[in-house]
TINUBA-399502 format. One record per residue (C-alpha): residue number from 1; residue in one letter; x, y, z. Coordinates in Angstrom, 1 decimal, padded with zeros to 4 digits. Layout:
N
NUM / a / X / Y / Z
...
***
This chain:
115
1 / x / 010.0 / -016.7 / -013.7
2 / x / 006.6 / -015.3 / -012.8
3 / x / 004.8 / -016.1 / -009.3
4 / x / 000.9 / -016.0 / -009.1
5 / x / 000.0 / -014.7 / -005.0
6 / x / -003.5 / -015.6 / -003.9
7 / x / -005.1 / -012.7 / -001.8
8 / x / -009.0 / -012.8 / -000.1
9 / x / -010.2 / -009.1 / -000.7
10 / x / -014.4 / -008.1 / 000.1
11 / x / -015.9 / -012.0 / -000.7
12 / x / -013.7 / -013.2 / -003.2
13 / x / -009.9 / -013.0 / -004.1
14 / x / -007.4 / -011.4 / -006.3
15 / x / -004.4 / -012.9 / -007.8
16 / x / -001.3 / -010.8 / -008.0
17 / x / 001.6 / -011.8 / -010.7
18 / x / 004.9 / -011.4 / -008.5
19 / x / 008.2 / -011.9 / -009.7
20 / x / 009.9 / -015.5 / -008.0
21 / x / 012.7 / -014.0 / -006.1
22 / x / 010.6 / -011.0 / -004.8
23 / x / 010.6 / -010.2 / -001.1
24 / x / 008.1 / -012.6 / 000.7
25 / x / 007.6 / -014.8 / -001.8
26 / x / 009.4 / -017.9 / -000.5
27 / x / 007.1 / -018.9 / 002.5
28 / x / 003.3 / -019.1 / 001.1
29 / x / 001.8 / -022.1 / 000.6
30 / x / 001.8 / -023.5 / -002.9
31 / x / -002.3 / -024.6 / -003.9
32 / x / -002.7 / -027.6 / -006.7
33 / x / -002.9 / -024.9 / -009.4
34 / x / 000.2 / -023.8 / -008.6
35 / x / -000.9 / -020.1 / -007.1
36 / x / 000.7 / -019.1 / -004.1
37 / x / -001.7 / -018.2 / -001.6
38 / x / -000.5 / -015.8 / 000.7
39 / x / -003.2 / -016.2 / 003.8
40 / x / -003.8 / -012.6 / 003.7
41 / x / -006.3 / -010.3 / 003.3
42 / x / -005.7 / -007.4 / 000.4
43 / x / -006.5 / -005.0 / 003.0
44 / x / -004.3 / -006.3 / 005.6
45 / x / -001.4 / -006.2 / 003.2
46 / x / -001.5 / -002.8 / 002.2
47 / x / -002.2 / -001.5 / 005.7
48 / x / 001.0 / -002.0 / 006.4
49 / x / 002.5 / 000.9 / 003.9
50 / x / -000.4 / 003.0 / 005.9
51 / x / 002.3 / 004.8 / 008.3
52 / x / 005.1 / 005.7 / 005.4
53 / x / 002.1 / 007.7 / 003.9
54 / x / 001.1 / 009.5 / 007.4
55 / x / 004.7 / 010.2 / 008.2
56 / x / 005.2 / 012.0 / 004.4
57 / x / 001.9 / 013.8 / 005.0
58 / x / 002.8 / 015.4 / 008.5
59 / x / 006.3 / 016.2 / 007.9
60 / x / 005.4 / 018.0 / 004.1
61 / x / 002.4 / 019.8 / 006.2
62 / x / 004.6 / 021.6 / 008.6
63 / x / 006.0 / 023.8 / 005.5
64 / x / 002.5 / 024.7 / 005.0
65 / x / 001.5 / 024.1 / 001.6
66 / x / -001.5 / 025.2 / -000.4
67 / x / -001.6 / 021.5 / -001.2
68 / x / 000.3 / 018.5 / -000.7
69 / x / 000.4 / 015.4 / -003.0
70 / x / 002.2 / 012.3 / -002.2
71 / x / 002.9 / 009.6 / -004.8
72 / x / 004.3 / 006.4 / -004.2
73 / x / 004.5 / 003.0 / -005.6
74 / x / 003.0 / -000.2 / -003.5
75 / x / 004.3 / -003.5 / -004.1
76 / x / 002.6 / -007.2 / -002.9
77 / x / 005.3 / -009.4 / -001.1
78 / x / 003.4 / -012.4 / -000.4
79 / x / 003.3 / -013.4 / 003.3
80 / x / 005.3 / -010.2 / 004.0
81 / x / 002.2 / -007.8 / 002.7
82 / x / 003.0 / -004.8 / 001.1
83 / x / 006.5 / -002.6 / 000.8
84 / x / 006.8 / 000.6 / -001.0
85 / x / 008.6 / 000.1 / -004.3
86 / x / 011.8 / 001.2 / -005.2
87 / x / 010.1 / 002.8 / -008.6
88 / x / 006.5 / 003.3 / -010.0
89 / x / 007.1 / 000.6 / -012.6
90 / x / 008.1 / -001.9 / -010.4
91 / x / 004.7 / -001.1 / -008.1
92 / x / 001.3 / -003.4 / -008.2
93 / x / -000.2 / -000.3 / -006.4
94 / x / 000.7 / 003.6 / -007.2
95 / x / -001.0 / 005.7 / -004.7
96 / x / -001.4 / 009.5 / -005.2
97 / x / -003.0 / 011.3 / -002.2
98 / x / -003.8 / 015.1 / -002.5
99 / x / -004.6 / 017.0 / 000.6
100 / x / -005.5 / 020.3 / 000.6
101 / x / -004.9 / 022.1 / 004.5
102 / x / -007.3 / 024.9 / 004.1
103 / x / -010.1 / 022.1 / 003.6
104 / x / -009.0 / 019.0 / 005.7
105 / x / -007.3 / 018.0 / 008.8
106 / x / -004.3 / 015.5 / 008.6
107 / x / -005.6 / 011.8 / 009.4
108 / x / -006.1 / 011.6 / 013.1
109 / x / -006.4 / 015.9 / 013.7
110 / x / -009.6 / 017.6 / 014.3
111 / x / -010.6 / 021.4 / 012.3
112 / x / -011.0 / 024.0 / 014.8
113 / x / -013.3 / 026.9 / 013.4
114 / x / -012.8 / 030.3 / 015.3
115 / x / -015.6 / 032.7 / 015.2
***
């Protein structure tokens, strides 16, 4: 069976179709449409897959790349935000960041110019 999750994202809301025995799912509470509304913002959710993506970035960069893409897949869990999913197809989100060191610092480090 499917589960609907209720998220507030911006002004408004999103629902999210979430399989019933999916991590997280359990402990929302239930609204009279039957949508389980997760009490959490969108944005708060998927902050927490924030530092998996920060921790791939700074590890690839120290084999100095011409350019680094990460791709990974972002799944909704209801009261317990957001977890990285075990495969694309299973993911709400997929996220592919490309960072190019000649042109950009890591998140969180400065670019020094010399000369």
């Amino acid at each position: 069976m499917t589960e609907v999750l209720r998220y507030e994202v911006g002004s408004g809301t999103v629902l999210v179709e979430a399989a019933d025995n999916s991590y997280g799912v359990d402990h929302p509470a239930r609204n009279e449409q039957g949508i389980l509304d997760t009490g959490r913002r969108l944005e708060d959710a998927l902050a927490s897959v924030r530092p998996a993506a920060r921790a791939a970035l700074e590890a690839m960069a120290e084999l100095t790349p011409e350019q680094i893409q990460v791709e990974f897949g972002v799944k909704l869990a209801g009261d317990a935000g957001a977890v990285i999913a075990k495969s694309s197809s299973d993911a709400h989100f997929v996220l592919r960041m490309t960072w190019n060191p000649a042109a950009a610092a890591l998140p969180g480090e400065e670019i020094t110019h010399n000369g």
